[in-house]
N, C-alpha and C positions, 0 to 999 in steps of 0.2 A: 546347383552344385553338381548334379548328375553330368549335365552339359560338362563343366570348363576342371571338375573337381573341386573338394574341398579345399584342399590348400589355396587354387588359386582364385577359389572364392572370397577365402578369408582374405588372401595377400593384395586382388583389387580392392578391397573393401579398405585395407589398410593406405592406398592411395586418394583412396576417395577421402578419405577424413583426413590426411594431408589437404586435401584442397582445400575441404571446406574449412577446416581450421583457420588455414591461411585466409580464406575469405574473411571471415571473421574480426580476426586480430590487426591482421596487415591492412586490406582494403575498406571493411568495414569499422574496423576500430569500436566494435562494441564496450570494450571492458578496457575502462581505463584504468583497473589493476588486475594483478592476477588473483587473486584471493576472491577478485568478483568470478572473472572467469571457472576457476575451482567452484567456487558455489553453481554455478549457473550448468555445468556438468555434471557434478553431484544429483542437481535434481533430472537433470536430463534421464540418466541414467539408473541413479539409486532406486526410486521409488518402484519402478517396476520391476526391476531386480527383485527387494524385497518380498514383493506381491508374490511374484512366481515363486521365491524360494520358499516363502511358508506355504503358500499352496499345496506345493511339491511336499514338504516334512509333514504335510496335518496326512495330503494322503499315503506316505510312506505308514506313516502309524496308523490310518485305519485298516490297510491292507495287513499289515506285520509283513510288510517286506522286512527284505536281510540286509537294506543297507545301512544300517546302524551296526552289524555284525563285524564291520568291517574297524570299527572304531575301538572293538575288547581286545583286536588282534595286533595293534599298531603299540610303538611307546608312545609316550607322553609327548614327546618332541614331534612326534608326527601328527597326531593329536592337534598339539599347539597350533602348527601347519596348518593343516587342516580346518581348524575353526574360525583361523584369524582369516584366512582366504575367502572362507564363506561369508564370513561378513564384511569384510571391507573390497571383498573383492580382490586388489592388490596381491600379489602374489598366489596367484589361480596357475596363471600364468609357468611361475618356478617350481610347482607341483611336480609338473613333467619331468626336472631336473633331481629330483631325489627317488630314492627306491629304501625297501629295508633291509636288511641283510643281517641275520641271526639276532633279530631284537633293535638292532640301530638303525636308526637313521640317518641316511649317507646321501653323497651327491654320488649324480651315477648319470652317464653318458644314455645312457639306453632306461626308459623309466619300467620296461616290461619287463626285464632282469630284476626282479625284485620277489619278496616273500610274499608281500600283499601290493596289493595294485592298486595306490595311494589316490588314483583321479577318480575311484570308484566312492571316494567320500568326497565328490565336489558335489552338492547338492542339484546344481543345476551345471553342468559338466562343460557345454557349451562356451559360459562366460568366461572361460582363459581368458580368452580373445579380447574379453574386457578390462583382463590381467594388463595386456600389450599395452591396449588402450588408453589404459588410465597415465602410464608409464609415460606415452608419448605427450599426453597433457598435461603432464607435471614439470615437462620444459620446454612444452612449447611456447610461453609466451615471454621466455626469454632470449630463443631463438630462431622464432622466425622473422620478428622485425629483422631482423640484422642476413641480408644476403648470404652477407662474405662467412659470416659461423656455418650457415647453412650449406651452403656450399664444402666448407670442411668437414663437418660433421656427414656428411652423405659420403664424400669420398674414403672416411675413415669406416662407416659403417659395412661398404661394400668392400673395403679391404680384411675386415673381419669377416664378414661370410667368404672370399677368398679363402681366408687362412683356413675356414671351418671344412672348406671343399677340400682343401688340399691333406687336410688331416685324416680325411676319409668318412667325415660325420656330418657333413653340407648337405646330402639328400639324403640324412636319415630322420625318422622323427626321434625327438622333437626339434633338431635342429633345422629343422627345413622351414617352419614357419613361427614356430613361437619363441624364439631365441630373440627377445625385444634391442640388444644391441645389431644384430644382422638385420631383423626388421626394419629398424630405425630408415633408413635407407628408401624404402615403399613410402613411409609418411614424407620422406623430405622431396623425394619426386614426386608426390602429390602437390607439396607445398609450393615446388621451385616450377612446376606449372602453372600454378595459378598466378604467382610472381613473375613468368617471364613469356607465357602466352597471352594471357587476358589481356594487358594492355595493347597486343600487339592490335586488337579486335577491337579494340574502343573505335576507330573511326570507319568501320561496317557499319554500314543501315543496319535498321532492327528489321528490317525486311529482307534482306541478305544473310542477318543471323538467322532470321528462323529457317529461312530456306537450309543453310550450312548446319543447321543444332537438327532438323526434323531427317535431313541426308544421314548426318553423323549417328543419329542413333536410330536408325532402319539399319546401317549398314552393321554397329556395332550387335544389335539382334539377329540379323543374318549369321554375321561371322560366330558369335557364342554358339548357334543352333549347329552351324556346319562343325565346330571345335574338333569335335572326336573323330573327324572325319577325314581331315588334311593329312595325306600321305607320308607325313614327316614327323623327326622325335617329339617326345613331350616336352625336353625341354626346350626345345625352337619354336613351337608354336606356343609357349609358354614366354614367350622372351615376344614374339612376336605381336602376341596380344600383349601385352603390356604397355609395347610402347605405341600399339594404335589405341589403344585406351585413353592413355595419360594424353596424348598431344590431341584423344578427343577431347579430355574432360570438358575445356572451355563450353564448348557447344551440349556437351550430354546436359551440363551444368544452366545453361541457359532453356535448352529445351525445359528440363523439371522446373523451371520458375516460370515457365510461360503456359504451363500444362497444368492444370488444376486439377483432371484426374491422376496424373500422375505423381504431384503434392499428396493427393489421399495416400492413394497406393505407399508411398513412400514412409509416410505418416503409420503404418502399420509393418514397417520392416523390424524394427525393432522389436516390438510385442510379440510378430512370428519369430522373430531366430530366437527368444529368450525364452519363449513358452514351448516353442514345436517338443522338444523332449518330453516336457509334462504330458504334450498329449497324446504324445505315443505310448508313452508308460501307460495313460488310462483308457485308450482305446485296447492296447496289449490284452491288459488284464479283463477289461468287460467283454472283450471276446470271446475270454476263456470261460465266461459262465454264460453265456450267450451263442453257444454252439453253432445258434444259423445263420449267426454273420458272417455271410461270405469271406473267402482272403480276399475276393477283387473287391468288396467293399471296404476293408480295410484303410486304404489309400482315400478312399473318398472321404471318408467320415473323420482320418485324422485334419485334411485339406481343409474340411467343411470348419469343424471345431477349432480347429487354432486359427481360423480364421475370424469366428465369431467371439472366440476369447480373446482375440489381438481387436477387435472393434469394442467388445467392453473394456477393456484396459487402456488404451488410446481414448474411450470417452470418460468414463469415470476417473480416469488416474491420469492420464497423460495431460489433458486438455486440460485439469482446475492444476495440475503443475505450472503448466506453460503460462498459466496468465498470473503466477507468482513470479516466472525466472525473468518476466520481463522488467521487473522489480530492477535488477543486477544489470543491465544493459544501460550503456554509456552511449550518446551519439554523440559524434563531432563531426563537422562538417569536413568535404574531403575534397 
C-alpha cells in the first residue's frame, strides 16, 4: 500500500475479485444457485470477521479505551448504523456517506464534516471494503453469466463516476473508492477479463503459460516497486497500472495456481488485511508500558504478530471452514 497507495490498493484488489468471481460462476460453474454461492462466501468471509471483531471489543474493554465513548455521543439512528454494519457487515461501506449534525443523522457529501466521526465506531475500520464487496456478490450471479448485462452495467458504472468527477466529488474521499455504484466498474473489468482474455490462452502450451505468467508477474513486482517513482501524474500512472494489471490478470492468475508458495502466501491475505489494525492498536498500547521498545521495533513486531495471528486464524479458523464450504460447491462438467 505504501508502494501503489491505499485507494489503488483497495481498487486492484476490487478487480481481482472480479476475476475471480467470474472464474468461478462463469468458467467454473461451482454453485449451481446463488443462495449456495451467498453461503459459500458467508463462510469465506464471516467467521474470521467475527474472530477479529470480538478480539478487538474483549481488548477495547480490557484496556477502557474510549471507543465505546463515541456510541453516548451519537442518536439512535446512528447507533442503528453503526451496530447493524458491525455485524453484518453490509453497510460499513455507507458509513462514510453520513455524518451528524446538531444531534441528527444526515447524508453528507464529505463524512469529516461531521459532530462525531461515525467510522470511529466501525469495530474493525478496514472492513468497508467488505461493505463494497459483499455488495458486488449479491449480483454477481445474476450478472455475470450474461456478457451483454455486463457490459452495460460497466459502461453505466463508469458514466457515474464521470458524473461524480464532473460534480467536483470524483477524487474526493469517500467518493474516490468506496462509492459501490462507481466501483462497480473495477469488479466488471475484472470479470470482463477473465471472460474475454482467458480463452484467448486456452491454446498456449502450459510451458509457454508459465514462461508468460512467471515474465508477467516479475514485471508487474518491478513496476509496483518503481510506482512512486514514474515521472508523471498519479492519475496516469494510476490508469496506467490498471490496465497492465487487468490484461495481466490471466497470467498473475495462472502463475498463483501453479505456485504453492504463493497459494500459502495468498492463503494469509485476508487474516493480515482484517487483523493488521488489531495489531497495531496492541503493539501501540504495549509500547506504552514497555518503554524500551524501540520505534524501530515497532514495525517489526506488528509484521511479526499479524503475521503469526493470520497463521493461527487461517489454521484454526479458516482451514476447518474450508472443508465445510466445499459442502456448497456444484461441478458440472465444461
Amino acid at each position: 500500500m505504501i508502494l501503489v497507495g491505499g485507494r489503488n490498493a483497495v481498487q486492484l484488489f476490487y478487480i481481482i475479485s472480479g476475476f475471480l468471481i467470474s472464474f468461478i460462476l462463469v468458467e467454473k460453474r461451482s454453485y449451481n444457485t446463488a443462495l449456495k454461492f451467498y453461503l459459500n462466501r458467508f463462510l469465506r468471509l464471516y467467521p474470521t470477521y467475527f474472530f477479529v471483531a470480538i478480539i478487538t471489543l474483549l481488548f477495547n474493554l480490557s484496556i477502557k479505551s474510549n471507543f465505546f465513548e463515541l456510541y453516548n455521543h451519537i442518536p439512535s439512528s446512528a447507533e442503528t448504523l453503526l451496530i447493524v454494519s458491525n455485524i453484518f457487515l453490509f453497510g460499513q461501506d455507507w458509513v462514510m456517506f453520513f455524518a451528524i449534525d446538531n444531534g441528527k443523522l444526515i447524508f453528507s457529501s464529505d463524512f469529516n464534516k461531521s459532530d462525531e466521526l461515525l467510522y470511529l465506531g466501525l469495530i474493525v475500520p478496514q472492513a468497508w471494503t467488505l461493505g463494497v464487496e459483499l455488495s458486488f456478490y449479491l449480483i454477481a450471479p445474476f450478472i455475470l453469466p450474461h456478457k451483454k448485462t455486463t457490459f452495460i452495467l460497466l459502461f453505466l458504472s463508469i458514466l457515474i463516476r464521470i458524473f461524480l468527477i464532473k460534480q467536483g466529488i470524483g477524487f474526493k474521499d469517500p467518493w474516490t473508492y468506496r462509492f459501490f455504484p462507481s466501483e462497480l466498474s473495477l469488479f466488471l473489468i475484472g470479470s470482463l477479463a477473465h471472460q474475454t482474455l482467458t480463452p484467448m490462452l486456452k491454446k498456449i502450451t502450459e510451458k509457454k503459460m508459465l514462461f508468460f505468467s512467471n515474465t508477467a508477474t516479475t514485471f508487474m513486482m518491478l513496476f509496483i516497486s518503481m510506482y512512486p517513482f514514474f515521472p508523471i501524474t498519479e492519475s496516469t500512472r494510476s490508469l496506467i497500472m490498471f490496465f497492465i494489471f487487468t490484461i495481466s490478470m490471466p497470467f498473475l492468475f495462472f502463475f498463483q495456481n501453479k505456485n504453492e508458495l504463493d497459494k500459502k502466501i495468498g492463503a494469509l491475505s485476508y487474516p493480515i488485511y482484517i487483523s493488521h489494525l488489531f495489531i497495531i492498536s496492541l503493539v501501540n498500547y504495549e509500547s506504552i508500558n514497555l518503554a524500551h521498545l524501540a520505534y524501530t521495533l515497532k514495525p517489526i513486531a506488528i509484521l511479526f504478530l499479524t503475521i503469526i495471528f493470520s497463521l493461527f486464524i487461517n489454521t484454526f479458523i479458516e482451514k476447518k471452514v474450508d472443508n465445510f464450504r466445499l459442502n456448497f460447491r456444484h461441478t458440472t462438467s465444461t
